[in-house]
VOBA-1610 file (N, C-alpha, C; in pm, whole numbers, padded with zeros to 5 digits, always signed):
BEGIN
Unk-00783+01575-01997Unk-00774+01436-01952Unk-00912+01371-01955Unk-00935+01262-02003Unk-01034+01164-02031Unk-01083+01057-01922Unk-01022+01063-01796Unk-00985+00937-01729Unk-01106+00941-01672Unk-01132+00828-01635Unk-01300+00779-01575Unk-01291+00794-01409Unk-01327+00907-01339Unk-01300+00901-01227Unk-01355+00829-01081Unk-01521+00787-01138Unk-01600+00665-01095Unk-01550+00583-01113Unk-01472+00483-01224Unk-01412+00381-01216Unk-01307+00365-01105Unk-01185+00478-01096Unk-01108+00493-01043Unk-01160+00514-00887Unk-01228+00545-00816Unk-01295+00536-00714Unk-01358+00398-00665Unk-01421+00366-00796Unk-01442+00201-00744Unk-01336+00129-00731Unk-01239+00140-00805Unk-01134+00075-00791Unk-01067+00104-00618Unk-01067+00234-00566Unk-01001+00266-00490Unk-01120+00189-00341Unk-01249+00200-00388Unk-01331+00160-00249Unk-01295-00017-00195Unk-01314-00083-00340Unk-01263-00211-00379Unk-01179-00262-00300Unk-01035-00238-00334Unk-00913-00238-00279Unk-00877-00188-00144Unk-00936-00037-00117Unk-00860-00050+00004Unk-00963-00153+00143Unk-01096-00171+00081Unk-01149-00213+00174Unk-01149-00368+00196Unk-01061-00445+00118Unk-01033-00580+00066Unk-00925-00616+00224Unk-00888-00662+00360Unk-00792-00663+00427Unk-00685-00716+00346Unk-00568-00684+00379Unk-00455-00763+00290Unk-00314-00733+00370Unk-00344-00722+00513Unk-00167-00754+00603Unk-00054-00817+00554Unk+00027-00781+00532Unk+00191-00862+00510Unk+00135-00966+00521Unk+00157-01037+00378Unk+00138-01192+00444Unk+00022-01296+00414Unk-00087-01204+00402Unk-00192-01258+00402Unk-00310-01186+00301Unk-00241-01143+00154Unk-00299-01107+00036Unk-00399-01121-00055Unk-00440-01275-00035Unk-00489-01362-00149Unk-00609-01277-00162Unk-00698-01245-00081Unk-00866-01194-00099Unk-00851-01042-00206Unk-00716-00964-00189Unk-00736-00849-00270Unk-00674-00908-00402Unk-00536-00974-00394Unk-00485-01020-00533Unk-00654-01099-00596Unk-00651-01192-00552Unk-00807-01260-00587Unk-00925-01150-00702Unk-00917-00985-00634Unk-01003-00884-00677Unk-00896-00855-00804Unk-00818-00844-00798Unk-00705-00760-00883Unk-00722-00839-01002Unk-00712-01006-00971Unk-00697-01116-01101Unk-00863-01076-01200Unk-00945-01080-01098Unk-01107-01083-01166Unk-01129-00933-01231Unk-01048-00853-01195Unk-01114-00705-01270Unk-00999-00707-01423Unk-00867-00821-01435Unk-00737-00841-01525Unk-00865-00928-01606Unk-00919-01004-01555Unk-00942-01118-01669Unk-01064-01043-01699Unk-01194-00956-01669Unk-01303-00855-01698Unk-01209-00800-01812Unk-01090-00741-01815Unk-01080-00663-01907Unk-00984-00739-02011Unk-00977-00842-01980Unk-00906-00928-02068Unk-00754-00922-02116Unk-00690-00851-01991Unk-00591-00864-01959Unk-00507-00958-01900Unk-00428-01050-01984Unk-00324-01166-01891Unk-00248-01094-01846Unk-00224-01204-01717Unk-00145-01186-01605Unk-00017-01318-01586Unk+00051-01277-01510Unk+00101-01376-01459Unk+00146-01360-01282Unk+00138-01494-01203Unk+00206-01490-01085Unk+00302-01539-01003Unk+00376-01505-00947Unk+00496-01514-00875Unk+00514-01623-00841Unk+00586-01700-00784Unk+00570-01834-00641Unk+00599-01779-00516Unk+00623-01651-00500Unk+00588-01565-00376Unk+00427-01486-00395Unk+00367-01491-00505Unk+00244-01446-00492Unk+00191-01303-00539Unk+00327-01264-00611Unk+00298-01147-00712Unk+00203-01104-00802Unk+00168-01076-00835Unk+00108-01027-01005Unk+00202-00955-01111Unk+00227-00982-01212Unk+00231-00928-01302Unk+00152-00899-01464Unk+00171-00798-01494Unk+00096-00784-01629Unk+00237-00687-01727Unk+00198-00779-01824Unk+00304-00726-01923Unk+00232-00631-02063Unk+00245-00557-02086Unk+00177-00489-02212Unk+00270-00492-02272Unk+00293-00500-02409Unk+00395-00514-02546Unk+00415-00397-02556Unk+00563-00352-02602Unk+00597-00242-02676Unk+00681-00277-02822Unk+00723-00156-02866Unk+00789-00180-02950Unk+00929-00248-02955Unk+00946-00177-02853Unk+01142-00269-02773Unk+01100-00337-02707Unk+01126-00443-02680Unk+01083-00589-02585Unk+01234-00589-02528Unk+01317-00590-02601Unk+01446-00569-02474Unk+01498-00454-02364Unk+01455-00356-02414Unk+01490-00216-02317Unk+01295-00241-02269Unk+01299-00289-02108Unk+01168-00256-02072Unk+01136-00183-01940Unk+01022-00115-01950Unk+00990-00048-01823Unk+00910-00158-01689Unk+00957-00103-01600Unk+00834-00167-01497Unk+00795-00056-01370Unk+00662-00093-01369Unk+00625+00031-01270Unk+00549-00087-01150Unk+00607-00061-01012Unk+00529-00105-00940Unk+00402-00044-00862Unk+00348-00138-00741Unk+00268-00064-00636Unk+00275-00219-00561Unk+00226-00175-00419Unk+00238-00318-00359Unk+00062-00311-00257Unk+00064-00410-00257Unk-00074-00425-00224Unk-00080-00466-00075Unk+00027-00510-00037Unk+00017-00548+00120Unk+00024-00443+00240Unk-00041-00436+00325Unk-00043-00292+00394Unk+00013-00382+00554Unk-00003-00241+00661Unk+00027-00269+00782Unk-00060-00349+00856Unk-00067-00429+00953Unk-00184-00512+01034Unk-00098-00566+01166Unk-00103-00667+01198Unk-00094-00740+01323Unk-00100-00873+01319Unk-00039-00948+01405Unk-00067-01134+01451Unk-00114-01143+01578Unk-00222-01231+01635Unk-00228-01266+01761Unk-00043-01299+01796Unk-00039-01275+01926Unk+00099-01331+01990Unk+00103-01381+02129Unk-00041-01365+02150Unk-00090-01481+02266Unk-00235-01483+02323Unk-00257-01554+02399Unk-00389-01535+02447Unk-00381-01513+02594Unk-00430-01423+02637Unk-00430-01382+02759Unk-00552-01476+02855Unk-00512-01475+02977Unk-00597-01598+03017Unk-00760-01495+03090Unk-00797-01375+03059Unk-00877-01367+03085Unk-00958-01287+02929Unk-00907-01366+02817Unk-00951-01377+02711Unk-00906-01256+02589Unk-00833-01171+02625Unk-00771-01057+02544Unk-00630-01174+02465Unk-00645-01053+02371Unk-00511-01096+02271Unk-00389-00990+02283Unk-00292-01040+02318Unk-00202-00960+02262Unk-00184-00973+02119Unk-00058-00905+02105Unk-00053-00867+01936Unk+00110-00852+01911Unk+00174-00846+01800Unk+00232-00794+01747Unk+00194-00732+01637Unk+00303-00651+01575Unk+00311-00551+01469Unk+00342-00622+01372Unk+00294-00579+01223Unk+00345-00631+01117Unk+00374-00504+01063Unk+00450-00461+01004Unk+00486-00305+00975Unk+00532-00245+01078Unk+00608-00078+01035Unk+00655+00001+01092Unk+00535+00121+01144Unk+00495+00086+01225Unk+00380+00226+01253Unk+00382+00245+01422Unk+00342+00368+01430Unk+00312+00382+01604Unk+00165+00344+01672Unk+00227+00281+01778Unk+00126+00190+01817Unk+00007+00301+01854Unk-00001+00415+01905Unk-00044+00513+01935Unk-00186+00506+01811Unk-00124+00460+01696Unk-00214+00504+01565Unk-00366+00454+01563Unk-00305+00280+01661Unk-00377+00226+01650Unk-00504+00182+01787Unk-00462+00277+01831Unk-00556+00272+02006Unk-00665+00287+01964Unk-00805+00215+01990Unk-00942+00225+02003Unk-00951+00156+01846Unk-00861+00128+01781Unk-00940+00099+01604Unk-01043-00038+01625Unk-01051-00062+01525Unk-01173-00174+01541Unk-01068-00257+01427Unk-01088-00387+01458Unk-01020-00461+01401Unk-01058-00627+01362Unk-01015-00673+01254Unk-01082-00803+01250Unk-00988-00938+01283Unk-01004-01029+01324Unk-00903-01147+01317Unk-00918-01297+01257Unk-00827-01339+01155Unk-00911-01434+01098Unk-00808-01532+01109Unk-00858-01647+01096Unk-00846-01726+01233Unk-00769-01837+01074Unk-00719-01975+01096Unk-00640-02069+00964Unk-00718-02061+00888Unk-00884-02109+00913Unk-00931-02181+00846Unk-01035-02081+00771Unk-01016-01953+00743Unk-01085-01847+00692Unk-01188-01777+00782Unk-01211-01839+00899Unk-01318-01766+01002Unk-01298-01636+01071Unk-01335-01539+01079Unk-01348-01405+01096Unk-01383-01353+01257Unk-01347-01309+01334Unk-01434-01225+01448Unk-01356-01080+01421Unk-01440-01001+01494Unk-01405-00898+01531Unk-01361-00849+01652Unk-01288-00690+01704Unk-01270-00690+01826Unk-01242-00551+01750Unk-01209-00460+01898Unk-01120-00367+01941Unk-00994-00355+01955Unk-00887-00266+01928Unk-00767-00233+01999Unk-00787-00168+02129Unk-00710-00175+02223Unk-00708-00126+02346Unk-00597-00128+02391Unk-00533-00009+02498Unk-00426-00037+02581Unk-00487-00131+02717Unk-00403-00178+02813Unk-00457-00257+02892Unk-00485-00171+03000Unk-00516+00001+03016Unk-00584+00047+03114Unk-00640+00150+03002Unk-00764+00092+02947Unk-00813+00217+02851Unk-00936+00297+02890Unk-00965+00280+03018Unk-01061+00383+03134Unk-00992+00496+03211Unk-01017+00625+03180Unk-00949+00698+03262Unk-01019+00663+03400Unk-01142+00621+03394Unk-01259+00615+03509Unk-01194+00521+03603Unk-01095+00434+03578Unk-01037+00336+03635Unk-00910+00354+03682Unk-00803+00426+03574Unk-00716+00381+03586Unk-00670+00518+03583Unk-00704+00642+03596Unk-00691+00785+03590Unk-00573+00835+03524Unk-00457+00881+03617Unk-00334+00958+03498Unk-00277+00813+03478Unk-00279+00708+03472Unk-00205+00597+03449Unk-00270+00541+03333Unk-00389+00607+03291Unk-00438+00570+03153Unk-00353+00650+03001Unk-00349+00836+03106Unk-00288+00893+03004Unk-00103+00854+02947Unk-00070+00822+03081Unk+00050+00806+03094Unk+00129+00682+03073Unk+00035+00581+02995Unk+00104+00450+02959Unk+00109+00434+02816Unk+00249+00416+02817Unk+00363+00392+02657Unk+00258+00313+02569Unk+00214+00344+02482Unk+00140+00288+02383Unk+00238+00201+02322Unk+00274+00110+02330Unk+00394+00028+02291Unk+00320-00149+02306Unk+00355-00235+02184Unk+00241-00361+02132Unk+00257-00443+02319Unk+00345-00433+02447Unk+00331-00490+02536Unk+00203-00443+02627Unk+00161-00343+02602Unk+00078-00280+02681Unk-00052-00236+02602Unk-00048-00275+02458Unk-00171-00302+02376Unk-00304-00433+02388Unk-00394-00494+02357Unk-00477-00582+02340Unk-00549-00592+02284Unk-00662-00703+02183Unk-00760-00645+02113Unk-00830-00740+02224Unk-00925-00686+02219Unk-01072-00712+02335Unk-01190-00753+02219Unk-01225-00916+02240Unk-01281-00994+02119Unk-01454-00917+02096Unk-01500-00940+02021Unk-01666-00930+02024Unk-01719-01021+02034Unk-01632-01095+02154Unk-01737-01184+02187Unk-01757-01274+02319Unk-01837-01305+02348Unk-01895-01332+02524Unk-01744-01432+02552Unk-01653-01442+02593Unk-01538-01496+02636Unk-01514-01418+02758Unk-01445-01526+02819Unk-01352-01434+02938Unk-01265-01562+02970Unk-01185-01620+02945Unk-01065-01733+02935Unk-00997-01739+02846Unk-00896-01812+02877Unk-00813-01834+02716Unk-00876-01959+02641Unk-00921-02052+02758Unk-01003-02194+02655Unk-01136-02121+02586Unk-01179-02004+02639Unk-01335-01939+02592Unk-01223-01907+02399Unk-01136-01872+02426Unk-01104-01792+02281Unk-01045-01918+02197Unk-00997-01995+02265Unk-00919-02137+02180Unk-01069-02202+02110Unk-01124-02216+02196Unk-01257-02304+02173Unk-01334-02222+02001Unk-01307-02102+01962Unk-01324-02027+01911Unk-01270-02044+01741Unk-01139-02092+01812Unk-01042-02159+01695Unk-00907-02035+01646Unk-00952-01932+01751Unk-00818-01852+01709Unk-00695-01880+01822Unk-00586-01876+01747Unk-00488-01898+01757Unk-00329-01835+01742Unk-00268-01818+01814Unk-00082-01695+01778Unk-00064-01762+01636Unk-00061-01679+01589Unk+00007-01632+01447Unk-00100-01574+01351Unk-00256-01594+01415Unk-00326-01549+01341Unk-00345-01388+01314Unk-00392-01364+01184Unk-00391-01202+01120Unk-00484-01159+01168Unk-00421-01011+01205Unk-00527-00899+01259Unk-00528-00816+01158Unk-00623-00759+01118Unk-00654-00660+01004Unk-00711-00513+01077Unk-00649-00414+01023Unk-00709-00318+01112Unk-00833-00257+01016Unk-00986-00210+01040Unk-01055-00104+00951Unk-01000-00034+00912Unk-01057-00047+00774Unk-00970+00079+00690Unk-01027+00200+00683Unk-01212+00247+00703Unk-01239+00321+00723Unk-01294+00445+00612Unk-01295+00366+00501Unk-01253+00464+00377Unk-01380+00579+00362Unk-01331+00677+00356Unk-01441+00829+00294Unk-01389+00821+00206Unk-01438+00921+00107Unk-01444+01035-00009Unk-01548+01129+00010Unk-01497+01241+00039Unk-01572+01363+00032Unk-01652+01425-00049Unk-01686+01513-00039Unk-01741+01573-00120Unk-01658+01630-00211Unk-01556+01697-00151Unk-01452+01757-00196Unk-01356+01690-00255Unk-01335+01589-00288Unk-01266+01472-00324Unk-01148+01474-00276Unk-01166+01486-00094Unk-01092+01417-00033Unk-01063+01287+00023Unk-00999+01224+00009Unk-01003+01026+00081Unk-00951+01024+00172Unk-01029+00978+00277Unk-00952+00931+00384Unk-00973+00772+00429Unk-00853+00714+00454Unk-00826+00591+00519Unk-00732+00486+00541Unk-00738+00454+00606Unk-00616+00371+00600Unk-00544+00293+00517Unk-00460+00257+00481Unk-00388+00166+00354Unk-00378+00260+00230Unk-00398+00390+00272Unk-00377+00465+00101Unk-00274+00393+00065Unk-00162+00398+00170Unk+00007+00298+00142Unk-00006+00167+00113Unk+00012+00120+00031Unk+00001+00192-00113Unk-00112+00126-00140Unk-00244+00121-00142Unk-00355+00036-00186Unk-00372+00195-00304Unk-00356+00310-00273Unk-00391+00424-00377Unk-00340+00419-00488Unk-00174+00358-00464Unk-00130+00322-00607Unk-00125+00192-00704Unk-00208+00147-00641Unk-00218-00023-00693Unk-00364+00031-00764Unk-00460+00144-00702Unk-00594+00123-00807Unk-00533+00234-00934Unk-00448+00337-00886Unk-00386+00413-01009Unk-00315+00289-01131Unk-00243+00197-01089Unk-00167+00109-01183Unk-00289+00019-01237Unk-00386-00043-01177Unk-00504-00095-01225Unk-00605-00016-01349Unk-00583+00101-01278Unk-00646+00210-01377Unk-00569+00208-01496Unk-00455+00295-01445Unk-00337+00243-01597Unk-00325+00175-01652Unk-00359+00020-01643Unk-00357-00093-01750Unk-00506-00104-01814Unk-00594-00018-01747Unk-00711-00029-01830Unk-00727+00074-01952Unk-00675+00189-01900Unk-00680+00305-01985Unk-00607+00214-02137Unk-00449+00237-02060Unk-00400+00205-02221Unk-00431+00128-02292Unk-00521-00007-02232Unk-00559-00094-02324Unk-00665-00111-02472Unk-00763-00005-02308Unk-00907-00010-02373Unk-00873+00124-02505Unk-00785+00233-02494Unk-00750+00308-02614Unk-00601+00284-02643Unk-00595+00141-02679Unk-00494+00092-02756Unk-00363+00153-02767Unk-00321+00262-02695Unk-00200+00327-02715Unk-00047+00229-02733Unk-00005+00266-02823Unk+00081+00204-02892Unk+00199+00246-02775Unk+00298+00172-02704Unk+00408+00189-02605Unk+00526+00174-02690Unk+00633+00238-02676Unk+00747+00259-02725Unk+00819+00144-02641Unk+00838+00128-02555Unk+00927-00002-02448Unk+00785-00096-02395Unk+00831-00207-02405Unk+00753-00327-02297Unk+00742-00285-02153Unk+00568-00261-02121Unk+00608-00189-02012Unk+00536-00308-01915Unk+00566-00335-01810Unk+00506-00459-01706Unk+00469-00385-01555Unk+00376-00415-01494Unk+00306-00350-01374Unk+00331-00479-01317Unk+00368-00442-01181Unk+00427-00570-01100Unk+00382-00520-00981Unk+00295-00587-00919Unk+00216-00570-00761Unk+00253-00668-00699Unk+00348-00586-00609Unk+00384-00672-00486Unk+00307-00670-00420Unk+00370-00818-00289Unk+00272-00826-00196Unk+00381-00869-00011Unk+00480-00801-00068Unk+00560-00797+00054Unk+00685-00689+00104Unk+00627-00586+00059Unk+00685-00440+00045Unk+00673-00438+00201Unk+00568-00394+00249Unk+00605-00359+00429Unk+00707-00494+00489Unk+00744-00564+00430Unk+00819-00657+00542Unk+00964-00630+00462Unk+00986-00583+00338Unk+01134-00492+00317Unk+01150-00592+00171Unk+01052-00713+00171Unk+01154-00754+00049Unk+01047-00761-00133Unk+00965-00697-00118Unk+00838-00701-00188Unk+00893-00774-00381Unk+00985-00682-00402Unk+01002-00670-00544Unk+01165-00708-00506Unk+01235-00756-00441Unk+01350-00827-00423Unk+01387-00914-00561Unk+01285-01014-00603Unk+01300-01099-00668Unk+01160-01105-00764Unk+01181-01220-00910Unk+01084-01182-00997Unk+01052-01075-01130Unk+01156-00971-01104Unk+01111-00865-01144Unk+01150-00869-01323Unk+01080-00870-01423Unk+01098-00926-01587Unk+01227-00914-01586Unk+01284-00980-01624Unk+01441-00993-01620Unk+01450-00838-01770Unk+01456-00826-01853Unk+01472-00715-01925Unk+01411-00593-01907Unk+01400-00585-01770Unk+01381-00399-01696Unk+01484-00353-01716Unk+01477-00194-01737Unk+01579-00154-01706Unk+01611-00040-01647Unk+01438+00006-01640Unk+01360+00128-01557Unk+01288+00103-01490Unk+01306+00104-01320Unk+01219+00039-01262Unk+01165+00144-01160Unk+01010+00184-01165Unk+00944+00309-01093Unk+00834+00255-00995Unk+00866+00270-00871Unk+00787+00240-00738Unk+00683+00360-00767Unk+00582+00319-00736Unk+00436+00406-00745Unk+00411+00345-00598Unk+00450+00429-00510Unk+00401+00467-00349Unk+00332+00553-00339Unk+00388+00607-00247Unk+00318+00743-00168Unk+00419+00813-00178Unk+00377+00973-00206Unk+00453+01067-00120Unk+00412+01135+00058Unk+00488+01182+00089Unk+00458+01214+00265Unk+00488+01340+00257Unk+00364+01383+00280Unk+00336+01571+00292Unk+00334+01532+00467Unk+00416+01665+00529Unk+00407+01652+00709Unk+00541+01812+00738Unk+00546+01793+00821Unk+00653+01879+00861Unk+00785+01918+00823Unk+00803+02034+00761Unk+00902+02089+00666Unk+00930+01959+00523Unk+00848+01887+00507Unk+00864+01838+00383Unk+00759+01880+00302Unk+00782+01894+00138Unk+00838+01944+00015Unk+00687+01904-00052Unk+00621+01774-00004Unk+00560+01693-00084Unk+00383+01755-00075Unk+00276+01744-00128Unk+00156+01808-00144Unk+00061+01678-00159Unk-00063+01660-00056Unk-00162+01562-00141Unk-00227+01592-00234Unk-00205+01710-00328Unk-00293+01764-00394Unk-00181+01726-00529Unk-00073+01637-00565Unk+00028+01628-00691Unk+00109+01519-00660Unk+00150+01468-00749Unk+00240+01350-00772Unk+00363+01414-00703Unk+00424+01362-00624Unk+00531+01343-00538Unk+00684+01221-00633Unk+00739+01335-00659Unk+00871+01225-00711Unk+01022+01222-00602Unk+01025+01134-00569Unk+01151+01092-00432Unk+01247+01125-00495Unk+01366+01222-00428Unk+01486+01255-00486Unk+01578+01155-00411Unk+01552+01145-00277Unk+01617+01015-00206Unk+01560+00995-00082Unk+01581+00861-00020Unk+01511+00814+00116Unk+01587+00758+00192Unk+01563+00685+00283Unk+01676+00590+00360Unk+01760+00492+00254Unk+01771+00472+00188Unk+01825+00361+00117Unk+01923+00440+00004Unk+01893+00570-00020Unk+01963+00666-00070Unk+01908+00709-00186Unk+01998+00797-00233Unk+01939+00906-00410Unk+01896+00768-00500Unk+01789+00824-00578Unk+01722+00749-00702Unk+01781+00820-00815Unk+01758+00714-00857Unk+01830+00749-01064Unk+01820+00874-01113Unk+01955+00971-01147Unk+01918+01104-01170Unk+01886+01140-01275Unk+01881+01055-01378Unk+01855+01035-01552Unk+01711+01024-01524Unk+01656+00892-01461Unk+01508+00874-01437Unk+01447+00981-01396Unk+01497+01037-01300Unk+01431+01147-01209Unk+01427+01274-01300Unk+01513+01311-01389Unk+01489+01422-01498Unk+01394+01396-01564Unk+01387+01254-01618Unk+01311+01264-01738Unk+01166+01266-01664Unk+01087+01222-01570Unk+00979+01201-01511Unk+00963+01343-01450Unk+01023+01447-01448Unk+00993+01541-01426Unk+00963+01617-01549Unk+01048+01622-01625Unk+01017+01640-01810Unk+00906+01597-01833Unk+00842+01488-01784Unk+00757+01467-01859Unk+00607+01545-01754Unk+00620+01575-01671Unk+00564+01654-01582Unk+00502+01817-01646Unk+00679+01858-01658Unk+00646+01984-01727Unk+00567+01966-01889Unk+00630+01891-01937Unk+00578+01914-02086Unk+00409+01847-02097Unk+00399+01818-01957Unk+00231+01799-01953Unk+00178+01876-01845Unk+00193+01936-01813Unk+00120+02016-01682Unk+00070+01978-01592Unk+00166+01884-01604Unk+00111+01754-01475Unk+00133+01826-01301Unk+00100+01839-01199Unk+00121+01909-01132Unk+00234+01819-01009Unk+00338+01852-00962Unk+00469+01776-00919Unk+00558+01810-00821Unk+00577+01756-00691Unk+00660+01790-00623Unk+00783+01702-00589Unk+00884+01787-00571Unk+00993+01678-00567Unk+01062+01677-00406Unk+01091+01550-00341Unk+01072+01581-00203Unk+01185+01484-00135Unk+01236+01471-00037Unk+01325+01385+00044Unk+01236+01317+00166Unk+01282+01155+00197Unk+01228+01075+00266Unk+01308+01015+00303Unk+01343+01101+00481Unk+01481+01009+00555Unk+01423+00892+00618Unk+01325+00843+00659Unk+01270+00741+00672Unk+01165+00649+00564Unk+01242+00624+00502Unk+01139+00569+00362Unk+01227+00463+00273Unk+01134+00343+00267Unk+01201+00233+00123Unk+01100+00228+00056Unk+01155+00142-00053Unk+01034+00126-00140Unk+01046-00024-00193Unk+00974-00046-00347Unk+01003-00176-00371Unk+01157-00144-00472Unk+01178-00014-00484Unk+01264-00051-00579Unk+01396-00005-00486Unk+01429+00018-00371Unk+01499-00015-00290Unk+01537-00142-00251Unk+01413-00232-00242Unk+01416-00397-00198Unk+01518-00431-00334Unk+01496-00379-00483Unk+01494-00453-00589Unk+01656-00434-00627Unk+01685-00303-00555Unk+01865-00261-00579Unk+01902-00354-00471Unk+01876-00382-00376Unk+01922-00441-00237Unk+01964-00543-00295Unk+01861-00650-00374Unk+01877-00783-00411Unk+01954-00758-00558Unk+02078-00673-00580Unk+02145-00662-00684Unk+02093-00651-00817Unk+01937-00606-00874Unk+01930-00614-00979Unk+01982-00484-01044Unk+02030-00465-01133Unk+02099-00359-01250Unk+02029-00328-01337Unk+01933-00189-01213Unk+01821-00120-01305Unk+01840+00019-01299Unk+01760+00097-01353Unk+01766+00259-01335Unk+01607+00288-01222Unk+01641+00334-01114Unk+01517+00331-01011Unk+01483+00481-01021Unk+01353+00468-00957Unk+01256+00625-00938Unk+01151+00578-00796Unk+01109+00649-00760Unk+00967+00640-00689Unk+00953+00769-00663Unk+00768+00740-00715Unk+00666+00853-00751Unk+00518+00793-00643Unk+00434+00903-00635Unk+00318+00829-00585Unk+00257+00986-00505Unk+00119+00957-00539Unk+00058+01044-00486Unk+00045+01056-00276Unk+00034+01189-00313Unk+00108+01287-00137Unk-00007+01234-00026Unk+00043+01145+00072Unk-00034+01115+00195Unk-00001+01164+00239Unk-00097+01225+00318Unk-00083+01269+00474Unk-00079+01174+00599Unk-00051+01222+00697Unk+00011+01096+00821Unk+00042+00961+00752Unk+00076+00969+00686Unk+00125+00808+00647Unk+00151+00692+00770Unk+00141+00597+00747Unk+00125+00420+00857Unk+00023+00497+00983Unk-00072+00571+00928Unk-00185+00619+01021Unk-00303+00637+00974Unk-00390+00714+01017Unk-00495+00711+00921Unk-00521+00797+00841Unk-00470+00736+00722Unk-00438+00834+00607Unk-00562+00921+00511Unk-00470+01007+00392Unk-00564+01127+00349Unk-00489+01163+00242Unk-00540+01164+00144Unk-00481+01241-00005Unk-00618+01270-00076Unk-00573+01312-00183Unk-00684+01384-00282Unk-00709+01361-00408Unk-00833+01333-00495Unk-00817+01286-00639Unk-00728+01389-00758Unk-00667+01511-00652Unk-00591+01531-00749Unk-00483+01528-00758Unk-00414+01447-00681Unk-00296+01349-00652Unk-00323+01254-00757Unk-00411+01191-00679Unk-00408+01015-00745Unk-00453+01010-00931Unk-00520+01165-00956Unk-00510+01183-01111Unk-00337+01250-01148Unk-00312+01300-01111Unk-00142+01344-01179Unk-00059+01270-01133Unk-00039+01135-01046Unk-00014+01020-01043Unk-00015+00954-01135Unk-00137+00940-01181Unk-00192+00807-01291Unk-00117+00873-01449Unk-00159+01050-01443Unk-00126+01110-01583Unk+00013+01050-01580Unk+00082+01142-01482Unk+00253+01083-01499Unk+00299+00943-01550Unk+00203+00855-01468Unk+00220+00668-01526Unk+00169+00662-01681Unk+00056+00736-01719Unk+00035+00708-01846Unk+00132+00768-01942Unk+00135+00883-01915Unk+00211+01003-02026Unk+00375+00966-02017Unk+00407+00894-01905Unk+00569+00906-01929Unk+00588+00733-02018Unk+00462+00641-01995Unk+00479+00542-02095Unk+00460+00503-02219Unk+00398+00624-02269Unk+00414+00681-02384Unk+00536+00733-02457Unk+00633+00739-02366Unk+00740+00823-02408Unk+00859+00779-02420Unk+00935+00812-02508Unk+01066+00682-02585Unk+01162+00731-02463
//
């Protein structure tokens, strides 16, 4: 394999460290458009705020599409507390637990930024003793505590933040020595720099595609409807590039491409799912095949909203997933092989 693994790293520091909550995308799509037009790749976008990129094949009517979605988990102010804390809600499915002590940013209509803390509202044992350990980490009993000299609710209005505004949590990102990654939003920010990668590879060595293949980055996958709508009307193979979830008695490895046999939404295409394993073996791609009773994807959203496609989802193996996550470059390389090598293939 040839693949540039500095690129692919920049790509990955790039992205995940770009905030991009349900909702509130534009600053990473923004990165995504400028590294498409660097390589002189057209795009096109949604009126929900998609990306797409189409590469030509030989069949323009039988076409592939591979997603990744770029919007991750975060938060909204949901009030102002009158001695200057915020409550919050959730945007995503995660435990609030994940997010105790993170550091977090909030940006306010008009693009203005502060920072703060997460906190439960007794986060001193020194204070508040077993009633610190013993309170439900649940978003009523959460707060972010501002960085900054306030103590009112007019101290934080005066400020200009306001309920509905986005909380972004740090993402935190390492790479090891060992080329391990850790941080938050691997889901899916890991497979949006693999699909970024993938449209550079095949371009820049011209590989000739047997089907029209289109990379479609959503940007509303955590709220259930990402790839609902939009999707090239002549798909007819449509492959979610997520995550897989390595954890307790499941199947899946951060160290290999993870292919979903089924999740909450039910079994994926068993034609698709052969052949992407075929194409596994006949490359030595390294592959686990795994079940996800709590799991959608975009191409769950995309059956939901009736389109009449053949579905898959693949994606390199996180650990704690909607937490602070961890996989390995040799995931996110037999990820990318699988995306390249199976679009190569009639």
């Amino acid at each position: 394999m040839d693949y540039n693994s500095e690129k692919i790293r920049y790509y990955l520091q790039n992205i995940l460290n770009l905030p991009s909550p349900t909702g509130n995308t534009e600053r990473v799509m923004d990165f995504l458009k400028e590294e498409l037009n660097a390589l002189n790749v057209p795009f096109t976008v949604t009126n929900k705020g998609a990306l797409i990129v189409t590469l030509e094949g030989k069949n323009n009517e039988y076409q592939r599409t591979f997603s990744a979605h770029v919007d991750t988990l975060g938060a909204m102010v949901k009030g102002i507390k009158s001695n200057g804390a915020l409550s919050l809600v959730p945007i995503g499915g995660f435990m609030m637990s994940s997010i105790d002590g993170e550091n977090c940013t909030i940006e306010t209509l008009d693009g203005t930024t502060y920072t703060g803390t997460i906190h439960t509202t007794k986060p001193s044992v020194h204070i508040s003793g077993q009633e610190a350990h013993d309170l439900k980490r649940s978003p009523e009993n959460m707060e972010v505590i501002l960085d900054e000299k306030v103590s009112s609710k007019s101290d934080v209005e005066a400020l200009g933040i306001n309920v509905g505004d986005f909380i972004s949590f740090e993402a935190r990102t390492i790479i090891t020595e060992k080329e391990f990654i850790k941080s938050r939003h691997l889901d899916d920010k890991a497979s949006v720099a693999i699909l970024l990668y993938a449209i550079q590879y095949i371009t820049e060595n011209k590989i000739e595609l047997p089907y029209t293949t289109n990379f479609f980055i959503s940007n509303y996958e955590e709220a259930g409807h990402g790839a609902s709508a939009s999707i090239p009307i002549a798909t007819k193979e449509f492959i979610a590039v997520d995550m897989g979830a390595p954890g307790l008695d499941q199947n899946s490895s951060e160290f290999a491409v993870c292919i979903c046999a089924k999740d909450s939404s039910g079994p994926y295409d068993l034609w698709l799912k052969k052949k992407l394993i075929e194409t596994c073996k006949n490359n030595n791609i390294d592959y686990r095949i795994d079940i996800y009773p709590y799991y959608g994807s975009d191409a769950s959203a995309a059956l939901r909203a009736g389109w009449d496609i053949k579905t898959a989802l693949i994606g390199p193996g996180v650990f704690s997933s909607h937490a602070y996550e961890r996989t390995h470059m040799d995931a996110i390389i037999s990820t990318l092989d699988l995306v390249v090598k199976y679009s190569k293939e009639n």
